[in-house]
NUSEPA-387888 format. One line per field, with one value per atom (N, C-alpha, C): residue number from 1; residue in one letter; atom name; x negated, y negated, z. Coordinates in steps of 0.02 Angstrom, whole numbers. Each point is the difference from the previous one (the first is absolute). Layout:
# residues N
n = [NUM,...]
res = [a,...]
atom = [CA,...]
x = [X,...]
y = [Y,...]
z = [Z,...]
***
This chain:
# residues 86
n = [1,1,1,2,2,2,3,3,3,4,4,4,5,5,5,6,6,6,7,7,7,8,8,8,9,9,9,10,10,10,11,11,11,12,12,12,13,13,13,14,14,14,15,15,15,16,16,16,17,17,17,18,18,18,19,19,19,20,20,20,21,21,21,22,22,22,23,23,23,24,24,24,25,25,25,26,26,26,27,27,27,28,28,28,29,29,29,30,30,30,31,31,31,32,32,32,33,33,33,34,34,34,35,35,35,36,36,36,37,37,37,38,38,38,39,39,39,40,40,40,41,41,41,42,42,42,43,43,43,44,44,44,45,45,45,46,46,46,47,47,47,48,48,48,49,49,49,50,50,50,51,51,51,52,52,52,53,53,53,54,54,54,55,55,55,56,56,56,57,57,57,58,58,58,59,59,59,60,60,60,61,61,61,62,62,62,63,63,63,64,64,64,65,65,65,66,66,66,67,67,67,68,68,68,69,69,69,70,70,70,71,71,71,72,72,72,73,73,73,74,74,74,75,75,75,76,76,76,77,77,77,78,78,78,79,79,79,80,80,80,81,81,81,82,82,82,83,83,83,84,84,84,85,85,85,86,86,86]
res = [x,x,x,x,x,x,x,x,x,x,x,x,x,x,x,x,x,x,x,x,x,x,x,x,x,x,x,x,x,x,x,x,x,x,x,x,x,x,x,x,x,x,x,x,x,x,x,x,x,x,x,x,x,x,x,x,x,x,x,x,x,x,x,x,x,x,x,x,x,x,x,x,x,x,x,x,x,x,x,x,x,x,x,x,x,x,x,x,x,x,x,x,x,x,x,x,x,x,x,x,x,x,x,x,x,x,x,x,x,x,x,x,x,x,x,x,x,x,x,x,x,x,x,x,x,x,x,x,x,x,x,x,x,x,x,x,x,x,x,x,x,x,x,x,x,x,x,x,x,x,x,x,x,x,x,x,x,x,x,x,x,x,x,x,x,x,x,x,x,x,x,x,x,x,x,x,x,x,x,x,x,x,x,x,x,x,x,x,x,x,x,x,x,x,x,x,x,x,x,x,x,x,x,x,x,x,x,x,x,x,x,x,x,x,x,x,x,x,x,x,x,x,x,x,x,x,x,x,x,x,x,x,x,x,x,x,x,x,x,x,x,x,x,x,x,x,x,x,x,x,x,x,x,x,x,x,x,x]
atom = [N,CA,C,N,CA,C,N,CA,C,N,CA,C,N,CA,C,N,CA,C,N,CA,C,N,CA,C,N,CA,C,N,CA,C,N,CA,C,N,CA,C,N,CA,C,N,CA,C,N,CA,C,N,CA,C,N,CA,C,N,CA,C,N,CA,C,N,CA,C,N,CA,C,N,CA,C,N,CA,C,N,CA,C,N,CA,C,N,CA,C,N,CA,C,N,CA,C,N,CA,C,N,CA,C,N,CA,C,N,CA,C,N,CA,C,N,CA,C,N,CA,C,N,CA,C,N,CA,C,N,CA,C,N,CA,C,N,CA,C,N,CA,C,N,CA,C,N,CA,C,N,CA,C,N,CA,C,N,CA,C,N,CA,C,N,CA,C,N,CA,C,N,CA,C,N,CA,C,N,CA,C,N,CA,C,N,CA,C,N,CA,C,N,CA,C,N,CA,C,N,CA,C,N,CA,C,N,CA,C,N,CA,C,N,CA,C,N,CA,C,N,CA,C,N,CA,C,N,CA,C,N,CA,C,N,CA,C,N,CA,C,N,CA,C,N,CA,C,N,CA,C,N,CA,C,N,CA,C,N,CA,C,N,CA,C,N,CA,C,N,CA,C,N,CA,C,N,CA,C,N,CA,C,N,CA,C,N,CA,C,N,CA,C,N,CA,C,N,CA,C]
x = [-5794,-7,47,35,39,-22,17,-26,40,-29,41,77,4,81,43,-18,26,19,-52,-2,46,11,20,66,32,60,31,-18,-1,22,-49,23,44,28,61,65,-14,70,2,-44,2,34,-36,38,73,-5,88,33,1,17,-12,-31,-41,-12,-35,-28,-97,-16,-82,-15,-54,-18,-27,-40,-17,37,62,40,44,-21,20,-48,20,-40,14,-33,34,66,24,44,59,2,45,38,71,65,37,-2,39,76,35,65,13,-46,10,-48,-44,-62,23,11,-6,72,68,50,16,-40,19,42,62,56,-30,57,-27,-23,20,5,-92,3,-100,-28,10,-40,-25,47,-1,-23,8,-35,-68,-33,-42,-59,30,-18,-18,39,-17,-50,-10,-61,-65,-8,-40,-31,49,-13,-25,33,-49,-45,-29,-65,-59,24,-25,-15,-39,10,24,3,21,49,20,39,69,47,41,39,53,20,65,12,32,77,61,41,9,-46,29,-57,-68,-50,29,15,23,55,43,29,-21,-54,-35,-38,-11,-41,35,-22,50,-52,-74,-54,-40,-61,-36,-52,-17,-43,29,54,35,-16,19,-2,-85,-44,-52,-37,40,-29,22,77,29,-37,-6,-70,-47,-36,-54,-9,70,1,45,16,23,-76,-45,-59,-55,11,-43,50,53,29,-5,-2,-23,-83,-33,-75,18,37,-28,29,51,25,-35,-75,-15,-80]
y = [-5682,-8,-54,13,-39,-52,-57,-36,26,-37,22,1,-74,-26,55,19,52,54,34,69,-7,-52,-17,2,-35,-7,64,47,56,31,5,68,-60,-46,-38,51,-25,10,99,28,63,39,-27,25,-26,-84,4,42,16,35,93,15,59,28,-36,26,28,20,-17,-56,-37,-50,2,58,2,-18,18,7,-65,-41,-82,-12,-79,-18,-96,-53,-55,7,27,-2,41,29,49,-65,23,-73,55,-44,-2,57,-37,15,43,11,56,60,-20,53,36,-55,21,23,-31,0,-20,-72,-40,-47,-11,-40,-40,-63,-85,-3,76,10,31,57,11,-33,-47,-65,-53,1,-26,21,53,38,18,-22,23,-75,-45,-82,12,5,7,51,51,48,-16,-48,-39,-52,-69,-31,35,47,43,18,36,23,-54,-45,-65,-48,-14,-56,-57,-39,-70,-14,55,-20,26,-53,-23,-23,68,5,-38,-57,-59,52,-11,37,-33,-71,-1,28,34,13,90,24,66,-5,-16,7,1,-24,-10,72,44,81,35,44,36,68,-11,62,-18,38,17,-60,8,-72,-73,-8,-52,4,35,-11,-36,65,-20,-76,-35,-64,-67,50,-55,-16,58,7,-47,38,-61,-79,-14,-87,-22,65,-35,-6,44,-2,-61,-21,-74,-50,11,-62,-9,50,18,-32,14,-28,-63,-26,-61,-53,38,-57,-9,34,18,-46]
z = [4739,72,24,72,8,72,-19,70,83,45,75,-5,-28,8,-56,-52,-45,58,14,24,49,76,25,-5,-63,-24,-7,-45,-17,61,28,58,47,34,8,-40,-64,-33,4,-8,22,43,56,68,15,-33,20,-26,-102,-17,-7,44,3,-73,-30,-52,-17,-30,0,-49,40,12,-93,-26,-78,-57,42,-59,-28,61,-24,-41,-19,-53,17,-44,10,-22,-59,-48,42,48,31,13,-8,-6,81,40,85,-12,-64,-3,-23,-61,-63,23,-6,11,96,31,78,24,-10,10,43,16,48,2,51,7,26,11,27,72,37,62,6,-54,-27,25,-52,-39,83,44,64,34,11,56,-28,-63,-37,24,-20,42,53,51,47,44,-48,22,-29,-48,-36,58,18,51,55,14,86,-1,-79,9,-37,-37,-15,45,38,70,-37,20,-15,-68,-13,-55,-1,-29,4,-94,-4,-76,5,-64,17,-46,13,-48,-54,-32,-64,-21,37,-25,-22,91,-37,-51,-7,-74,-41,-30,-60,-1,43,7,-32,-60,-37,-2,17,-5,51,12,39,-38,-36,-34,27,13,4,86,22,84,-3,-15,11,-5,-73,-29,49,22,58,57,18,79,-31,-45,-6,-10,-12,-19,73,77,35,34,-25,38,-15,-55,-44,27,10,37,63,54,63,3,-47,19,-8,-55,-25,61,36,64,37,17,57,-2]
***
């Protein structure tokens, strides 16, 4: 079973890439698995941030995103850092 922010993620990276949402996984790699360019990968951020309220993907953070596990772990530690300011 997968939590909100999983599922969430999932169908994100889905629809940018019109894929089904099942057939990701954490382990699905952006570049290899998706065939996403740096231009993707951006416009991939940024549809993340819009449907994410308050969040805000730093680029040395997206660089470090190479899978769908990775986006997700990023969200969540901008989201533990987001509480912890507050």
């Amino acid at each position: 079973m997968h939590d909100k922010l999983t599922v969430k993620v999932r169908e994100i990276v889905a629809g940018h890439f019109r894929v089904d949402p099942q057939r990701l996984t954490d382990e699905s790699r952006l570049r290899d698995d998706l065939g996403a360019d740096w231009l993707d990968r951006l416009e991939l951020m940024i549809a993340v941030e819009d449907q994410l309220a308050g969040l805000e993907i730093a680029d040395v953070d997206a660089d470090q995103i190479e899978t769908i596990g990775d986006l997700t772990r990023v969200i969540e530690s901008l989201r533990k850092r987001g509480a912890a300011l507050q």
